[in-house]
N, C-alpha and C positions, 0 to 999 in steps of 0.2 A: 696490620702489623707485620712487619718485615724481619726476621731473627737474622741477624748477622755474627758471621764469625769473623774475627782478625786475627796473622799471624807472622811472622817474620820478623819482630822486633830482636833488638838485644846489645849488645855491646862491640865497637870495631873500632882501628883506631883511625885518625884522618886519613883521607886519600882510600877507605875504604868503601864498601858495597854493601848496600840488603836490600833485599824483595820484602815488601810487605807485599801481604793475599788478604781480601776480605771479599767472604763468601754470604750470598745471602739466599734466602729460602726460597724464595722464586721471583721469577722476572720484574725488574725495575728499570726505571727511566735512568735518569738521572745519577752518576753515581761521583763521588768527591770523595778528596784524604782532605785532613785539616790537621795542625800541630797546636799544642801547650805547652812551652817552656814553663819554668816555674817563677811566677813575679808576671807574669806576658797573660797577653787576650791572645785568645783562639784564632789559629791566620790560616785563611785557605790558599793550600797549598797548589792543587791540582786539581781539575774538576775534566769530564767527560761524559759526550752523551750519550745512549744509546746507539747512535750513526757513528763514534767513535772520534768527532769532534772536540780537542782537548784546549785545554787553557792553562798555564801554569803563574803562578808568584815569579817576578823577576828574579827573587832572591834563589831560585832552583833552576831558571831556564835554562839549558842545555847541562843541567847535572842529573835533573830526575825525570823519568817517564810513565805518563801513566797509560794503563790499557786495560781492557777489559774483555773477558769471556763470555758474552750472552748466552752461550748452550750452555754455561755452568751458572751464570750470573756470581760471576766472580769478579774483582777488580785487584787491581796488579798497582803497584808503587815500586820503579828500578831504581834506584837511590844509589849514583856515583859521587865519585870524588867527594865523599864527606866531610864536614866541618864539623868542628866544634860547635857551633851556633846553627847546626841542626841539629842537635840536641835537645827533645821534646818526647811528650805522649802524643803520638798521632794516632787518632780517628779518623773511621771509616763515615761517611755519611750519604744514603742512600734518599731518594724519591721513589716513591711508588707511581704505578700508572693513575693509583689514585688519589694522588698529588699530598701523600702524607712522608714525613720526612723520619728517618730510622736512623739510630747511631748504634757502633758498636761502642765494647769496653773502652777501649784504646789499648795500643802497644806500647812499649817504651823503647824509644830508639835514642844509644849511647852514644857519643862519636868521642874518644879521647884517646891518649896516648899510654 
């Protein structure tokens, strides 16, 4: 069992910026953000692996970037130029090396005017 913290949500209006952080108790493989609008299925947004190999949704490629810090086992979400319609709770979602999968709370990320 992997304890994860998430942070950096909150309110901005378009064309703005936020870091989400989501920190976890020790070392993991695998680590992804995923979003919930409200009415919407769970959409992976960004995913990254331990060798720092990313993948992102077309709907954010070249707005958001993700990375990660192995000595802290943290993972990072840069979230530029925001819309409207990324407006969701985004989740942290980890793998362990022993192929068990951990989710934080979620954050709530605003994008309006």
């Amino acid at each position: 069992q992997v304890q994860l913290v998430e942070s950096g949500g909150g309110l901005v209006q378009p064309g703005g910026s936020l870091r989400l952080s989501c920190s976890a108790s020790t070392t993991v493989n695998h680590m992804a953000w995923y979003r919930q609008a409200p009415g919407q299925q769970r959409e992976l947004v960004a995913q990254i692996t331990y060798g720092h190999k990313t993948n992102y949704a077309d709907s954010v490629k070249g707005r958001f970037t993700i990375s990660r810090d192995n000595a802290e086992h943290t993972v990072y979400l840069q979230m530029n130029s925001l819309e409207p319609e990324d407006t969701a709770l985004y989740y942290c979602s980890v793998v362990s090396w022993g192929s068990r999968t951990s989710w934080g709370q979620g954050t709530q990320v605003t994008v309006s005017s």
